[in-house]
Short mmCIF file of the C-alpha atoms (twelve columns), coordinates in Angstrom:
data_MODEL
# 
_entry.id   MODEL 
# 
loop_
_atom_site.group_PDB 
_atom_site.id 
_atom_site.type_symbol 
_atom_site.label_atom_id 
_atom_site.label_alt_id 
_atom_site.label_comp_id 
_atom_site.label_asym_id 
_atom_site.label_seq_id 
_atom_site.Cartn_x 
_atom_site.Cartn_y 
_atom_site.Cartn_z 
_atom_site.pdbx_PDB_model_num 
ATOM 1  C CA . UNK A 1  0.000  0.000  0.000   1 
ATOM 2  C CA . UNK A 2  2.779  2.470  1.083   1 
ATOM 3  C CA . UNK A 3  4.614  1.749  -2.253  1 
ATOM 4  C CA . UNK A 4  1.816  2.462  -3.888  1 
ATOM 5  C CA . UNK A 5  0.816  5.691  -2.893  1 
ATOM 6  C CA . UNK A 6  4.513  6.611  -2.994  1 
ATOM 7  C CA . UNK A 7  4.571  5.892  -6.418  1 
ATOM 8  C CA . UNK A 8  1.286  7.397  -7.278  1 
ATOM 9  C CA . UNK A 9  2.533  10.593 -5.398  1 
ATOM 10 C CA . UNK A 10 6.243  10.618 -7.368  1 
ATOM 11 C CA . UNK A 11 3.968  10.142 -10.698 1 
ATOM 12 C CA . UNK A 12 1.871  12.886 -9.828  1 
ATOM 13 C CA . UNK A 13 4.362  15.521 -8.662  1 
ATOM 14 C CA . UNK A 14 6.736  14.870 -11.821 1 
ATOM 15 C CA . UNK A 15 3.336  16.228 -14.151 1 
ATOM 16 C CA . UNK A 16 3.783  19.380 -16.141 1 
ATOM 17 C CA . UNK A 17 2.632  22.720 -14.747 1 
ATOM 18 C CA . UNK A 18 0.253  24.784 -17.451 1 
ATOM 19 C CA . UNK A 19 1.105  27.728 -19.485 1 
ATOM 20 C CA . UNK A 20 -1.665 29.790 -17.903 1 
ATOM 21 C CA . UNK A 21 -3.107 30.574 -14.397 1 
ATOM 22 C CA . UNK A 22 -6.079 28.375 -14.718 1 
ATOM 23 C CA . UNK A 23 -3.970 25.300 -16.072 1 
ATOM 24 C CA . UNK A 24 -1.422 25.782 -13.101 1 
ATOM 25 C CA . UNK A 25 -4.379 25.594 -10.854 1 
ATOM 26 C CA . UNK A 26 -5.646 22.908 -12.350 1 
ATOM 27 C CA . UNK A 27 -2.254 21.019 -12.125 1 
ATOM 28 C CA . UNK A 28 -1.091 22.159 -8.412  1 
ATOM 29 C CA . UNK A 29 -4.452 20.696 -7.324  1 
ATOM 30 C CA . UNK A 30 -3.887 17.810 -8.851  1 
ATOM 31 C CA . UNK A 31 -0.263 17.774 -7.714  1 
ATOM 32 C CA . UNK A 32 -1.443 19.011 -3.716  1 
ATOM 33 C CA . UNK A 33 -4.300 16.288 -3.910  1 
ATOM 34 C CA . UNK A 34 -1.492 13.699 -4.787  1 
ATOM 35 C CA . UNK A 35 0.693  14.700 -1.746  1 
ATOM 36 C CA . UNK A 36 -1.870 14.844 0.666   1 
ATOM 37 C CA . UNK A 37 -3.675 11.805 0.100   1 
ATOM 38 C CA . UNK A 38 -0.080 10.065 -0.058  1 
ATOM 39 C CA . UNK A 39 0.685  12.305 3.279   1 
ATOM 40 C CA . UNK A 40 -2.638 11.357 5.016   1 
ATOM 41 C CA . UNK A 41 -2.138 7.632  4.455   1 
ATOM 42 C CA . UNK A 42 1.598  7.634  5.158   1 
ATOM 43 C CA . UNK A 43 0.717  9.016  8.869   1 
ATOM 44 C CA . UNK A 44 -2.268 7.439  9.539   1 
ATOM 45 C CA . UNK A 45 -4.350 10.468 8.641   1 
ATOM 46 C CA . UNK A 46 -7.506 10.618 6.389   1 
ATOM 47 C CA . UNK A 47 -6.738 9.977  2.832   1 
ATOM 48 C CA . UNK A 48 -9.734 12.290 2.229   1 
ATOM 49 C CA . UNK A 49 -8.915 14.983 3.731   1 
ATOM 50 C CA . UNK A 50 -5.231 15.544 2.914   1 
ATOM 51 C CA . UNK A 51 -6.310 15.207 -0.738  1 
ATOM 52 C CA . UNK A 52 -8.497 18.009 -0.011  1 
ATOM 53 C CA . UNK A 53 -6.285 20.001 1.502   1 
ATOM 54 C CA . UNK A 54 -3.315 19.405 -0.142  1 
ATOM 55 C CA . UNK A 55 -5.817 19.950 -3.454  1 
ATOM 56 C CA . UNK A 56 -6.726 23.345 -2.056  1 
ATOM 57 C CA . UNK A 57 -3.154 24.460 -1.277  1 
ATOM 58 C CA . UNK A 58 -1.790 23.116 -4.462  1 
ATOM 59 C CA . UNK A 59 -4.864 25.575 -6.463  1 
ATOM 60 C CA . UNK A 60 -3.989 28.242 -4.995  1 
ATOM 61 C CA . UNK A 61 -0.437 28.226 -5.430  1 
ATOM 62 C CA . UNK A 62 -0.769 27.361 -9.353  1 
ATOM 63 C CA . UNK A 63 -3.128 29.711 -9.640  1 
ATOM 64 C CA . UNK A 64 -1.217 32.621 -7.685  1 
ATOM 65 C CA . UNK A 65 2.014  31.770 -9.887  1 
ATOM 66 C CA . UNK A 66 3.010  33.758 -12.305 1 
ATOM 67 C CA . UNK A 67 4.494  33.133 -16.075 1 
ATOM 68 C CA . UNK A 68 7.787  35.099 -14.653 1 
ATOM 69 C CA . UNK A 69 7.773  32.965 -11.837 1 
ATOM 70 C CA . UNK A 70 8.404  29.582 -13.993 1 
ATOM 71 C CA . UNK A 71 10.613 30.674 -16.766 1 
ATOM 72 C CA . UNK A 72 13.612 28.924 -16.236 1 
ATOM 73 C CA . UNK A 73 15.427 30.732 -18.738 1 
ATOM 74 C CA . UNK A 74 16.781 29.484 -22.485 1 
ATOM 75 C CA . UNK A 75 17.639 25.732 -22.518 1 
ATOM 76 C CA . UNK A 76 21.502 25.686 -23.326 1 
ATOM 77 C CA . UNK A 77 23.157 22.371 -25.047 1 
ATOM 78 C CA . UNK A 78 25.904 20.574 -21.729 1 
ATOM 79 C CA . UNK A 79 28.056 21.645 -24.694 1 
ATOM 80 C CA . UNK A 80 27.809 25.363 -24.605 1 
# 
């Protein structure tokens, strides 16, 4: 069970993030839902309601994020 919903928690947290605010909302809930259901059955908690929270925290921070915020800058070649 724990190996489970450690690897259901790595799977979701590797997912892209979206290009605007309502698609990084959508994905940090996602994302927040994954960790706190994983969180809440690691320690015993309600799998319910860490996926809530953790959904709820996860919204708001994708959705409060800005463009500037995630541009990593231009992808350069190990080479450069």
């Amino acid at each position: 069970m724990i190996r489970t919903a450690l690897a259901l928690s790595f799977a979701v947290a590797v997912a892209a993030c979206g290009a605007t605010p309502t698609e990084r909302g959508l994905s940090g809930g996602a994302i927040g839902a994954g960790v706190g259901a994983t969180a809440g059955a690691v320690t015993g908690g309600s799998v319910a309601t860490g996926a809530v929270v953790g959904g709820a925290v996860g919204a708001a921070a994708g959705a409060l994020t800005s463009r500037r915020d995630l541009d990593l800058g231009p992808i350069r070649s190990p080479l450069d």
